[in-house]
C-alpha positions in Angstrom: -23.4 50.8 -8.2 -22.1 52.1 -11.5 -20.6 55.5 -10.0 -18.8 53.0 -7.5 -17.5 50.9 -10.2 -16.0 54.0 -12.0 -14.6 54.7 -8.5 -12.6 51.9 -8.1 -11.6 51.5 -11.7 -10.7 54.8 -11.6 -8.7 54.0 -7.9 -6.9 51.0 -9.8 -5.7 52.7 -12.4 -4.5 55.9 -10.9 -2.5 53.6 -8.9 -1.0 51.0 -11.5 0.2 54.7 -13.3 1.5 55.6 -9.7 3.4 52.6 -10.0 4.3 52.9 -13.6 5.7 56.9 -12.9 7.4 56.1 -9.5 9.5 53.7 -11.8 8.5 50.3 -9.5 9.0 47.2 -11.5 6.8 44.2 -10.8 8.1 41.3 -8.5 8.1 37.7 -8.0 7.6 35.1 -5.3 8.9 31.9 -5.7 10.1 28.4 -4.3 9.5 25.4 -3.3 6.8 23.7 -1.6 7.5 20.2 1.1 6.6 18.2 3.8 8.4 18.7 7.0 10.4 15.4 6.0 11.1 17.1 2.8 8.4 15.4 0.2 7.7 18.2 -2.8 4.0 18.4 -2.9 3.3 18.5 -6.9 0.0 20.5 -7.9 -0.4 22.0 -4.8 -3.0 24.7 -4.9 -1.2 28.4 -3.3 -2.9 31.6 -2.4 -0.7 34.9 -2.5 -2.6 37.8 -1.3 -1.4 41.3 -0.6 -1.4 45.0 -2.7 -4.1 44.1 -5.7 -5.8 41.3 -4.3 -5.0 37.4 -4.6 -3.6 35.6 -6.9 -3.0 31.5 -7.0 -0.5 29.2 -8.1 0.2 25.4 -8.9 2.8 23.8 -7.3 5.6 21.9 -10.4 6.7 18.5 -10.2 9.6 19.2 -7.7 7.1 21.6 -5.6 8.4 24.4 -7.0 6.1 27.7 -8.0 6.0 31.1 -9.1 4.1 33.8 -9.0 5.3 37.1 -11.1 3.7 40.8 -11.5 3.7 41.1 -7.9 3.1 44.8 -7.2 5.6 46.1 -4.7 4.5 45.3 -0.8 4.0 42.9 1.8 2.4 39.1 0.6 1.0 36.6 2.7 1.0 33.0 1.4 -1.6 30.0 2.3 -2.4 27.2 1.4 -5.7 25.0 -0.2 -5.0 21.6 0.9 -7.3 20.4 3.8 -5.3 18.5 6.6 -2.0 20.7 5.9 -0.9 24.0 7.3 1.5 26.9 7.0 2.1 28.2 10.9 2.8 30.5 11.1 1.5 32.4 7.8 4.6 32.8 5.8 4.5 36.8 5.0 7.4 38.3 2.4 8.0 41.7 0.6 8.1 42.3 -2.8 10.0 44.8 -4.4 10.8 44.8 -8.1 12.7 41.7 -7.9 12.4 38.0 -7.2 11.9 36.9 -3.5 12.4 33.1 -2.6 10.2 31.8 0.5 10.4 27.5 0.6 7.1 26.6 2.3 7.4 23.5 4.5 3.8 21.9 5.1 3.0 21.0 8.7 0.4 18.6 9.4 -3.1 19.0 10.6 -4.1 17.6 13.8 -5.7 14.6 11.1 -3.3 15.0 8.7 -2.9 15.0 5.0 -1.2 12.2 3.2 1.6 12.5 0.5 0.9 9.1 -1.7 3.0 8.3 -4.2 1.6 4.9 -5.7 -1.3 6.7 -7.2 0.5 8.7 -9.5 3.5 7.0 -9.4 5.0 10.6 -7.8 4.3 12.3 -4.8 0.9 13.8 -4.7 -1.3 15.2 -2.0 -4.4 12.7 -1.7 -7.0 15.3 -1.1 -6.1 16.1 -4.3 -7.0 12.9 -6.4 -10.0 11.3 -7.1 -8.9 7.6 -6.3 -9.4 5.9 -3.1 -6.8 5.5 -0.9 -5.4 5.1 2.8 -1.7 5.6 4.2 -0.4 3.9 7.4 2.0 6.1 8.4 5.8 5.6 10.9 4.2 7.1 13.5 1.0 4.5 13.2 3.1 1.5 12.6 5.6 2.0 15.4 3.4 2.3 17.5 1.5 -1.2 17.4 4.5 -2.9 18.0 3.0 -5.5 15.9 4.8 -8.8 14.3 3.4 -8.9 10.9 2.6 -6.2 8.0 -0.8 -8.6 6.8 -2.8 -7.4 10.3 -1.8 -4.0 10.0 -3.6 -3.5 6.8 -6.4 -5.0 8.1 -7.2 -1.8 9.4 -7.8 -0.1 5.5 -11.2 -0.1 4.3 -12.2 -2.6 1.8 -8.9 -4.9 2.6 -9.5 -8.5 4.2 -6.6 -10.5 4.8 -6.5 -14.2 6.3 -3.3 -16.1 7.6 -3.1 -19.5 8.0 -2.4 -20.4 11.5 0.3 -18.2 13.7 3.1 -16.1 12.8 4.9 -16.4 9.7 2.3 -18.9 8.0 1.0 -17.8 4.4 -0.9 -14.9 4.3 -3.1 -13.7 1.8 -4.8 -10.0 0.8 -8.0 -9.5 -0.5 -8.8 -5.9 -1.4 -12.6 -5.1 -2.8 -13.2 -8.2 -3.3 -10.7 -9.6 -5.7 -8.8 -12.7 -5.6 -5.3 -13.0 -3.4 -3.1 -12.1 -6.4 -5.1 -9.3 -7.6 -2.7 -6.0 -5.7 0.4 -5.1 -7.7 2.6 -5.4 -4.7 5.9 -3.1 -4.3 8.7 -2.4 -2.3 10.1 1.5 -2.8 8.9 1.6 -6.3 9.9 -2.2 -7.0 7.5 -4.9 -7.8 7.6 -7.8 -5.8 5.0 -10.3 -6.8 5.6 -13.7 -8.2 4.6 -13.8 -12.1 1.0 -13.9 -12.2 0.4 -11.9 -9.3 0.7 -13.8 -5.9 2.3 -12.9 -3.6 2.4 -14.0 0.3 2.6 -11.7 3.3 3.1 -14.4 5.6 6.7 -13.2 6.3 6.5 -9.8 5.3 7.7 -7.7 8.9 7.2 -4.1 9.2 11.0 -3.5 9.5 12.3 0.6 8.6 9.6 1.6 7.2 7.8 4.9 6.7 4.5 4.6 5.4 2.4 2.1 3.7 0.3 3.1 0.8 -3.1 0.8 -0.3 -4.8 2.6 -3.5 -8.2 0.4 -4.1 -9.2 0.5 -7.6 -7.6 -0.9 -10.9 -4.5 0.6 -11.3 -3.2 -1.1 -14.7 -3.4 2.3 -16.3 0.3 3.2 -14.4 1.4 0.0 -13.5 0.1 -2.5 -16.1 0.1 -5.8 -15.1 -0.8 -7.5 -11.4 -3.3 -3.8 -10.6 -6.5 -5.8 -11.1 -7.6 -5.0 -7.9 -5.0 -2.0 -6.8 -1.7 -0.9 -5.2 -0.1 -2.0 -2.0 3.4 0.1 -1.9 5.5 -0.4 0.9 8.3 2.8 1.5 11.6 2.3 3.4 12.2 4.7 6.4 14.1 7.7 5.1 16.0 10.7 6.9 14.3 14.5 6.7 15.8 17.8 6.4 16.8 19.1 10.4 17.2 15.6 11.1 20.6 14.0 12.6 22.1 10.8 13.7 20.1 8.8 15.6 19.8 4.7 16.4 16.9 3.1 17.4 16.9 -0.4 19.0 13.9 -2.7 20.4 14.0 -5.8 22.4 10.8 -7.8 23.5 9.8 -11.7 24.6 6.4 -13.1 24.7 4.1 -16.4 24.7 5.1 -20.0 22.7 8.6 -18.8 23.5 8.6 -15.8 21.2 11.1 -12.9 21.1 12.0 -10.2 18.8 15.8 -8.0 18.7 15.4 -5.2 16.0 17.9 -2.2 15.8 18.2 0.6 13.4 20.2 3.6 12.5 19.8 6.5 10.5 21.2 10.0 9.5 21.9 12.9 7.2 25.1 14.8 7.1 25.8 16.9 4.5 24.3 15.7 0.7 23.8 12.0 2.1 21.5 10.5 4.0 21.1 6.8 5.3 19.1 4.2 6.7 20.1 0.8 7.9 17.7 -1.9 10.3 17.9 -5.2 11.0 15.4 -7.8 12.9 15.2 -10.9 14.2 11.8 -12.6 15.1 11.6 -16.5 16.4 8.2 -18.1 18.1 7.3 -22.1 18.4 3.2 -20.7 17.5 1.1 -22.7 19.4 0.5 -26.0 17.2 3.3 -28.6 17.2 5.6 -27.8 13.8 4.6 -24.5 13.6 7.9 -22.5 15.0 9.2 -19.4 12.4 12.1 -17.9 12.5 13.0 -14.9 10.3 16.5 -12.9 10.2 15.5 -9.7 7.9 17.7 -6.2 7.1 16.8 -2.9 5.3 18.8 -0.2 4.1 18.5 2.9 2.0 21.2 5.3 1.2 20.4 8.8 -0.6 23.0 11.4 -2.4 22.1 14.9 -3.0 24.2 15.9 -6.5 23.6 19.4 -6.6 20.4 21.2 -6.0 18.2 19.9 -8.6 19.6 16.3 -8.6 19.1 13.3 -6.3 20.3 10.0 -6.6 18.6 6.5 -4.1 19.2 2.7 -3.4 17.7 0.7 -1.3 17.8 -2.8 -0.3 15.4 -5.2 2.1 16.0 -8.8 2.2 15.0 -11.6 4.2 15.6 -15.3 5.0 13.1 -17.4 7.4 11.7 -21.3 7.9 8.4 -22.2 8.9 6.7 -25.6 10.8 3.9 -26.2 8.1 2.0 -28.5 10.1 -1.3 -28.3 8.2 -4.8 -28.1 8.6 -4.5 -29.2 12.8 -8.0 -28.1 13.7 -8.8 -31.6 11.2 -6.5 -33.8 12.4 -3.1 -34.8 13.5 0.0 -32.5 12.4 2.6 -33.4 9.7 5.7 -33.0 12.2 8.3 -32.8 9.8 7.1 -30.6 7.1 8.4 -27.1 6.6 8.9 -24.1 4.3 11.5 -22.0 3.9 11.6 -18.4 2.1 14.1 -16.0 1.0 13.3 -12.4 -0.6 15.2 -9.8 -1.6 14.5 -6.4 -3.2 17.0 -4.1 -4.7 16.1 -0.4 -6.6 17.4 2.5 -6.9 15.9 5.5 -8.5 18.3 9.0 -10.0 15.8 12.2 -10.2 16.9 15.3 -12.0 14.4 18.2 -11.6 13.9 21.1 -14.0 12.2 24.2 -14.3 10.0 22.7 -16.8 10.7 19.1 -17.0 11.6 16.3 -14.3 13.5 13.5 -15.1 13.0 9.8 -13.3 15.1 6.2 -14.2 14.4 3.4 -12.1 16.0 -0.1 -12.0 15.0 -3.0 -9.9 15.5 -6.2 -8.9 13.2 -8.8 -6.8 13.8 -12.1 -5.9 10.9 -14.4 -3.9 12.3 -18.2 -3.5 10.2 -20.8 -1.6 11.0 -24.2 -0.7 8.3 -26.5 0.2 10.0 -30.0 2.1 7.7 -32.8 3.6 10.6 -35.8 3.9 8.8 -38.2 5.9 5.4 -39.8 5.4 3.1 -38.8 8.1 0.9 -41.5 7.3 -3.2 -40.8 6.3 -5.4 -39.5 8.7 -9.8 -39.0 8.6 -10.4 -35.7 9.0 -12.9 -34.7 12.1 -14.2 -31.3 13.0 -16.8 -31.3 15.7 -19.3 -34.1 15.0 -18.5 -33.6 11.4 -16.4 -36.5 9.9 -14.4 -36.7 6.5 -15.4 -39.1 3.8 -12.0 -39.6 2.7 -8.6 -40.4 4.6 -5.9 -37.5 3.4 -2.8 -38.8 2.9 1.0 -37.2 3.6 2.3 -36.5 -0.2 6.2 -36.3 0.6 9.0 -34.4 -1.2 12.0 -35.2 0.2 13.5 -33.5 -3.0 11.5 -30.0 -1.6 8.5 -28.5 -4.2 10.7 -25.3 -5.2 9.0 -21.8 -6.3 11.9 -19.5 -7.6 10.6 -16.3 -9.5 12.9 -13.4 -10.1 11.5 -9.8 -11.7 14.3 -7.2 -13.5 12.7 -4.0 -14.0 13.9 -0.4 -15.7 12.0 2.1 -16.1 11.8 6.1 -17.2 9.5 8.5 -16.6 9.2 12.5 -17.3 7.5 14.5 -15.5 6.4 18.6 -16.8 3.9 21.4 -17.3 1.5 22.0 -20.2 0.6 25.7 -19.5 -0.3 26.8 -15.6 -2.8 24.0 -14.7 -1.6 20.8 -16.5 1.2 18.2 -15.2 1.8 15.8 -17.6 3.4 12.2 -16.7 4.8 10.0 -19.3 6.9 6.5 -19.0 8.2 2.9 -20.3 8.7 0.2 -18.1 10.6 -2.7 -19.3 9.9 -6.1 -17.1 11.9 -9.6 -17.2 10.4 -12.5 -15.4 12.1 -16.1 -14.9 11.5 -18.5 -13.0 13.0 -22.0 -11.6 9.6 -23.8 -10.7 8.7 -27.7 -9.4 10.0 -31.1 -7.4 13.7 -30.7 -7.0 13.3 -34.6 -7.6 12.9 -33.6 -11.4 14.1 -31.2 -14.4 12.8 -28.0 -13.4 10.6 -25.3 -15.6 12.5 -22.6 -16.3 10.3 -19.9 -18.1 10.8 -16.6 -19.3 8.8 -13.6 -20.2 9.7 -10.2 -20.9 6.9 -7.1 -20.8 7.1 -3.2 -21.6 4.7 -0.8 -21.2 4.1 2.6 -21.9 2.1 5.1 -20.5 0.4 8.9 -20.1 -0.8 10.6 -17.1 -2.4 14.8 -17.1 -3.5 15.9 -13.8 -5.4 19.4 -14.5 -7.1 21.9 -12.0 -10.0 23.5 -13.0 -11.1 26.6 -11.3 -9.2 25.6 -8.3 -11.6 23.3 -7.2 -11.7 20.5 -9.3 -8.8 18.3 -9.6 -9.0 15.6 -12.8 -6.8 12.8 -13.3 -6.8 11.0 -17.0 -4.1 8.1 -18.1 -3.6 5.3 -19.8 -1.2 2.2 -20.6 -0.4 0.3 -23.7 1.2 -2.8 -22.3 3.0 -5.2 -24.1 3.4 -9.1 -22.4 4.5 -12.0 -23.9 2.0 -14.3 -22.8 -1.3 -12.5 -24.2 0.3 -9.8 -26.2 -1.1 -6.1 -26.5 -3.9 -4.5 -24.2 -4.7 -0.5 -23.3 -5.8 0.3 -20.5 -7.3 3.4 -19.1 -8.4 5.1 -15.9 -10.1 8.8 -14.8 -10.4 10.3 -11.6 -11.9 13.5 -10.4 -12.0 15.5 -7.0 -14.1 18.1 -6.5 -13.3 20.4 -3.3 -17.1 21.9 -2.8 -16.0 23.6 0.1 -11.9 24.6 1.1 -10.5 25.5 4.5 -10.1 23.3 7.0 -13.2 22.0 7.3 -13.0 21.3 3.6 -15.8 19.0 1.6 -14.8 17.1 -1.1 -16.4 14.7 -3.7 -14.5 12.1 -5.6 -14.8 9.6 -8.3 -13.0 7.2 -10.3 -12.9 4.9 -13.0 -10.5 2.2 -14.0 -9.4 -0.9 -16.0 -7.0 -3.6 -14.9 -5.2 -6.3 -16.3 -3.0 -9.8 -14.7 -0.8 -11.7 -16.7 -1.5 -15.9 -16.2 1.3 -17.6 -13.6 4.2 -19.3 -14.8 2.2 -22.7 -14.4 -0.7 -21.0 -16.2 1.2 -20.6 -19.5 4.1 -22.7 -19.3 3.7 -25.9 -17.4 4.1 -29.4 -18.7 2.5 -31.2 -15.9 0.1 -34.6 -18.0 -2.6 -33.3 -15.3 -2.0 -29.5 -15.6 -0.6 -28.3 -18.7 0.3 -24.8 -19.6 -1.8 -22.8 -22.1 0.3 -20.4 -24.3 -3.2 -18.7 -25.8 -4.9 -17.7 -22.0 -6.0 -14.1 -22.4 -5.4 -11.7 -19.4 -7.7 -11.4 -16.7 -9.5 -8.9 -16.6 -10.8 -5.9 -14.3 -13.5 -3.0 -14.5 -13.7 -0.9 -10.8 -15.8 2.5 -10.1 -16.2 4.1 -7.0 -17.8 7.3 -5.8 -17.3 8.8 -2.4 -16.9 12.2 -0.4 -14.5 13.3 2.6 -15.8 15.6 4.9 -13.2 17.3 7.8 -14.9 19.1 10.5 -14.2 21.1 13.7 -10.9 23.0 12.4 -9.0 19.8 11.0 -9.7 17.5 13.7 -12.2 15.4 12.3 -12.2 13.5 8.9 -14.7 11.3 7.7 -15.0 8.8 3.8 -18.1 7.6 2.5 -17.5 5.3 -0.6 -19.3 3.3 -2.6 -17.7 0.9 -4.8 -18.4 -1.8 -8.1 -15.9 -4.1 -9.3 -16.5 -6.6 -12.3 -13.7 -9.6 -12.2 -13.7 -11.2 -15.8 -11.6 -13.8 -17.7 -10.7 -15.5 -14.4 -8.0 -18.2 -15.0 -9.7 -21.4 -13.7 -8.1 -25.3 -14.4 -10.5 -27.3 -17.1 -9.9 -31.3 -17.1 -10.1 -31.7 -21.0 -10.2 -35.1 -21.7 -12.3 -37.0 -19.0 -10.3 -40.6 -20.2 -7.0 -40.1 -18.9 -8.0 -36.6 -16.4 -5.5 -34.6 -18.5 -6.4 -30.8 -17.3 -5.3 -27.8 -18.9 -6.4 -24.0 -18.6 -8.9 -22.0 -19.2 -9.9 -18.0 -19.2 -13.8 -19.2 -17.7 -14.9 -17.6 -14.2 -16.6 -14.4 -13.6 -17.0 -12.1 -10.6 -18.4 -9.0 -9.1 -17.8 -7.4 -5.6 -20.0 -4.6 -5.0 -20.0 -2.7 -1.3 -19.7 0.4 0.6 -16.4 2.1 2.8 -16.6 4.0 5.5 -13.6 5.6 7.8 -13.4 8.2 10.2 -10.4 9.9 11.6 -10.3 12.3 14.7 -7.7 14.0 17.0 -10.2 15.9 19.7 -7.0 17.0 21.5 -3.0 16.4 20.8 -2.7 13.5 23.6 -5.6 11.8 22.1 -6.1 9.4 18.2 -9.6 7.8 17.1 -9.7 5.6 14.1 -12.8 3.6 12.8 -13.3 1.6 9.4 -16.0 -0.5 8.5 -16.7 -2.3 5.1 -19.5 -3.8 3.3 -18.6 -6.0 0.6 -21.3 -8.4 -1.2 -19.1 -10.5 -3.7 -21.1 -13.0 -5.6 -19.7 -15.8 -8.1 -21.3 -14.9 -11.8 -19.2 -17.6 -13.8 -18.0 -20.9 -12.4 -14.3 -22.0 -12.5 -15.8 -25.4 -11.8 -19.9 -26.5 -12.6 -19.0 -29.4 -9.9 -17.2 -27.6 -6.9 -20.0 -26.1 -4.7 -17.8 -23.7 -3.5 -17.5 -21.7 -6.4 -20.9 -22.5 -7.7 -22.6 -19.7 -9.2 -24.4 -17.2 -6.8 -22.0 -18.6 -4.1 -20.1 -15.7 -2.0 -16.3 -15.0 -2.6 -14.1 -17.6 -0.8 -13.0 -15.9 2.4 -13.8 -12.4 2.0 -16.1 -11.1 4.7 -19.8 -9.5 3.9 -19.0 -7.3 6.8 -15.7 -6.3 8.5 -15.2 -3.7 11.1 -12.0 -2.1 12.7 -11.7 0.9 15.6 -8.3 2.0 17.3 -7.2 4.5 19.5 -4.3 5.6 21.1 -4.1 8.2 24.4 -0.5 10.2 25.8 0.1 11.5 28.8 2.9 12.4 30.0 5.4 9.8 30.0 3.0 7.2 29.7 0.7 6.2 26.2 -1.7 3.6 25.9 -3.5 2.3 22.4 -5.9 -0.3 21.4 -7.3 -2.0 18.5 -10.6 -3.8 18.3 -11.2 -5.9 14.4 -14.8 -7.8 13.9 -14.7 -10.1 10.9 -18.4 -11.7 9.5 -18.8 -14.9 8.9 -17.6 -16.0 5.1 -17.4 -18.7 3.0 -14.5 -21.0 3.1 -13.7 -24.1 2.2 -12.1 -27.4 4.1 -10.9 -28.8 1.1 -11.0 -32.1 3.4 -14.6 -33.5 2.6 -16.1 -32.4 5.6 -18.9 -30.0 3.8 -17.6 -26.8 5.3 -18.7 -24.0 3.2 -18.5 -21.5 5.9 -16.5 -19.9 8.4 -17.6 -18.0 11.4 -16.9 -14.9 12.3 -14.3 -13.5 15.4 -13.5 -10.6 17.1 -9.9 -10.0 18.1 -8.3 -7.4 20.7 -5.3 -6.1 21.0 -3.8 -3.6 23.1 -0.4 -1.9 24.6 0.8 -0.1 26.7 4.3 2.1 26.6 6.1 4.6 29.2 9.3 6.7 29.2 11.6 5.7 31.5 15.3 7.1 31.5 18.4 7.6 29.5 16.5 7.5 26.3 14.4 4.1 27.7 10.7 3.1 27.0 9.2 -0.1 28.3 6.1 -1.6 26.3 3.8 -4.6 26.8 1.8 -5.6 24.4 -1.3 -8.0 24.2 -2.9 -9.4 20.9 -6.3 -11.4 21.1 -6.7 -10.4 24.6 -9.9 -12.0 25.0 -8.5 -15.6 23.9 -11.0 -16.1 21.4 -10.5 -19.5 19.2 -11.1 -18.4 15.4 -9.7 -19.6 12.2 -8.6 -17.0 9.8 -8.6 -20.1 7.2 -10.9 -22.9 7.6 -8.4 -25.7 9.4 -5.7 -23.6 10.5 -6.3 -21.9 14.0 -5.2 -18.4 15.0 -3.3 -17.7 17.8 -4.9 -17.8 21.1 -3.7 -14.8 23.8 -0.4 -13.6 23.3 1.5 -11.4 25.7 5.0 -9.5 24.8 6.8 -7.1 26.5 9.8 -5.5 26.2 12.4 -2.0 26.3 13.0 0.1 23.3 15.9 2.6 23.3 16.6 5.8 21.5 19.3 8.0 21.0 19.1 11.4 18.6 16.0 13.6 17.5 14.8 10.5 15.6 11.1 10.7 14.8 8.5 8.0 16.7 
């Protein structure tokens, strides 16, 4: 052993002084690492092998890397991310200068996600330690379906209930927390009202390329609204290779529904573009309940130079909606309606570095609602089954209209660099300005105003090459409950690389949620505002492991999960004379549960997706010692103990076919009528579709939702949609993607 060891030593240095006498400088290899739709993949783990051995790099924060005192000769580069590949294996000689070799990431057969709302810049997620899911173009497109809400209803640990058909409110529950616990954005831009809510009722999947859900307090990056986690929505965007091309889809169905949605897209030269428009109309299948929507998207990109990028995007939509009420009680209100408007405007400029990348963000997002009842539908007794109410409900009418008008500025700057080889340090302000135009037409409306900034700090290290840590934290500054920190670690730990790689993760986190407008500022007799509420509050941790198997075509997540919801804003009557009410920081709740997901591509022709989540959420505090439906002990209000989901989608040929099966548990609920519902039964729904390529750029489609016509209520009162059958033609022109 020690003679061999003199040997080699020996070998090495007789040829480094080879080297040395022969006059052969050392070389380089660098460049820049992306997705095949031109993402840079930041802290991206790189192998180099060739004369001397292996070395390994980190990827910067514009994908770039380099590797220097390359010994003269022939390198071959790969790379340690499970569910991406470099085919074929770029290879490069060295001499004794620099070479440049750009690396652009193909997918596995289950491929690797590039998430940017967990970072708040592109990452790979294999390489963080939170829990996440991305539905991506390809997924989306491909369901044809009318609504964003059921589409995440496919991510673990997300429940979602709509009340009645299309375009109704529609609510998110992720791990357990309340509706308005996901900061909600639109390409970077926050969306929610102030306080949190926000309602996916009308949100349609129009242009857009992925959908990120992160699942875990996220306050540390985002600060306010994260209690729960991230729900970022990302406009459609041209890649590199990519040229003109328009898209257009046309499709009628049941209740006299149809749907016309066109876009275009392209890239010529240093701009690229994306423009989309849809229109979506249905009656729904209760009197009053018809929707109509008119929506448009665009995005428009400038390359200024080669380290410098400049984005805007816009999405805005306008739609009206039958609000008939609770029918599966009693009689409809006929002439009560709600209509909506929302637009989101951002743009972001980028200027990358060798060292340091720069980011400033502006946005702008506006949610109105208008709530009119103008006629008085008279009372009615509420019956359900052999159940009868023991109180008439009577038809409060606004002629005036009930309106909800919140509007969110927000600027923002963020840098982006290395500390040494292994370190990427984040750092940013956000600066936020809320208003608001709130209540009865009929009256003086409140008008409040709040302004928020934040700061923030983010290191992502590798250690050894295996184990990826994530540390940050927030100091946010609101105007309703003044200063709070906030912090969050995450950790992934790649036991085993290659494409059958095993990885642990783990993370833990903080959030925060500012009180609603009405929470701190109203000057209702019966609900008055309270200046002094303290923030809610969140504490999350999860621990899980992903396992890929059989070359990349397998992936399975195993997570367990804890959440503790505390300070819960809950309304307190404080004087039991006159029933003046105010509010209070009072309830308490934890949601504790379980994730599982598996992915799988056995050939190219053929997708397999399955999710299922265990959730027990139990009531700690009480918002109300009276109300048995938040009594302590009780289950959470319409999140499900158990929820399932499995899709699957088959090619061949010119023909595809897909399916997706959801089974929700029963879960408590509430009539709010005085019936003595406290639970709501669990449904199954199926949906599936069919497509085939015809000519000239021509595919027809059919699809079928709730195919076996089961009667369920997403939300106690309001019933779902019974079978509904579309079908229509979709037409392409142009190497767009699917």
């Amino acid at each position: 052993m020690y003679r061999r060891f003199l040997a080699s030593l020996t070998s090495v240095l007789l040829l480094a002084g080879g080297a040395a006498a022969r006059g052969e400088p050392a070389g380089a290899l660098a460049g820049r690492v992306h997705t095949a739709e031109g993402t840079p993949v930041p802290q991206l783990l790189l192998v180099v092998a060739g004369p001397g051995g292996e070395r390994t790099a980190l990827t910067g924060p514009d994908g770039r890397y380099r590797v220097a005192g390359l010994a003269p000769g022939e390198y071959r580069v790969r790379v340690e991310a499970p569910g991406f590949i470099l085919s074929p294996e770029p290879r490069r000689a060295v001499g004794g200068a620099e070479e440049d070799l750009d690396l652009v990431l193909s997918p596995a057969p289950v491929r690797e996600q590039v998430i940017v709302a967990a970072t708040r810049a592109e990452a790979a997620l294999s390489t963080l330690g939170v829990a996440a899911s991305v539905l991506d173009r390809e997924r989306i497109t491909q369901r044809h379906g009318p609504d964003v809400l059921h589409l995440l209803q496919e991510v673990p640990g997300a429940a979602v209930a709509r009340a009645g058909g299309l375009g109704r409110q529609g609510s998110l529950f992720l791990r357990g927390g309340p509706s308005n616990a996901a900061r909600v954005m639109i390409d970077g831009v926050p969306v929610n009202e102030p306080g949190g809510a926000f309602d996916f009722g009308a949100l349609l999947p129009l242009s857009l390329e992925q959908i990120e859900v992160v699942r875990g307090a996220a306050s540390s990056l985002y600060g306010t609204d994260a209690l729960a986690g991230v729900v970022h929505l990302v406009t459609r965007h041209t890649g590199p290779g990519e040229g003109t091309a328009f898209e257009a889809e046309g499709e009628r169905g049941r209740f006299h529904g149809w749907r016309g949605q066109g876009e275009a897209l392209g890239r010529r030269g240093a701009l690229d573009w994306t423009a989309g428009v849809l229109r979506v109309e249905t009656d729904n299948q209760d009197p009053n309940s018809a929707f109509r929507e008119t929506a448009g998207a665009a995005a428009l990109g400038f390359r200024l130079g080669e380290r410098s990028s400049l984005r805007m995007v816009a999405r805005g939509g306008t739609s009206v909606a039958g609000t008939a009420g609770p029918t599966a009680f009693g009689r409809p209100d006929l002439d009560a309606s709600i209509e909506r408007r929302l637009l989101v405007l951002g743009g972001r400029f980028r200027r990358a570095g060798d060292r340091l990348s720069h980011d400033v963000r502006a946005g702008f997002a506006l949610s109105d609602e208008l709530d009119l009842d103008p006629i008085d539908s008279g009372p009615y007794v509420p019956r359900f089954g052999d159940r009868v109410g023991a109180f008439s409900i009577s038809d409060f009418t606004d002629p005036a209209g009930f309106q909800n008008d919140t509007r969110r500025l927000s600027v923002g700057y963020q840098v982006e660099g290395r500390a040494g080889t292994r370190h990427l340090l984040t750092a940013g302000v956000d600066l936020e300005r809320e208003t608001g135009a709130l209540g009865t037409r009929a009256e003086p409306l409140l008008s409040p105003r709040r302004t928020n900034v934040g700061g923030y700090v983010q290191d992502r290290l590798v250690v050894a090459d295996r184990l990826f840590l994530t540390a940050g934290a927030r100091v946010e500054r609101n105007a309703s409950f003044g200063t709070r920190a906030v912090p969050r670690v995450a950790a992934a730990w790649r036991l085993r690389g290659g494409a059958d790689a095993t990885t642990l993760r783990a993370s833990a986190g903080t959030g925060i949620k500012e009180p609603s407008f009405f929470q701190s500022f109203g000057v209702s007799f019966f609900a008055r505002g309270n200046p002094n509420l303290k923030p809610e509050r969140s504490r999350t941790f999860d621990l899980g492991i992903e396992q890929r198997l059989l070359g990349g075509r397998l992936r399975g997540e195993a997570t367990v999960f804890h959440h503790d919801y505390l300070d819960q804003v809950a309304y307190h009557v404080v004087d039991f004379t006159t029933f003046q009410g105010s509010y209070v920081n009072l309830g308490r709740t934890r949601a504790r549960g379980m994730e599982l997901s598996v992915e799988a591509a056995p050939v190219d022709s053929f997708w397999l997706s399955a999710a299922y989540t265990f959730l027990d959420g139990t009531i700690l505090v009480s918002t109300d010692e009276f109300d048995p439906v938040v009594a302590v002990g009780r289950p959470l209000l319409r999140r499900p103990k158990h929820q399932a989901s499995f899709g699957g989608r088959f090619t061949y040929g010119r023909v595809g076919l897909g399916a997706n099966l959801v089974a929700v548990g029963r879960r408590a609920d509430s009539d709010f009528a005085g019936l003595g519902l406290l639970m709501n039964d669990g449904y199954v729904r199926l949906d599936a579709r069919a497509r085939a390529r015809l000519r000239y750029g021509l595919e027809a489609f059919a699809v079928g939702e709730n195919l076996l016509d089961r009667r369920y209520q997403e939300v106690l009162g309001y019933p779902a949609l019974g079978r509904v059958v579309r079908a229509g033609l979709r037409f392409s022109s142009g190497p767009s993607r699917p």
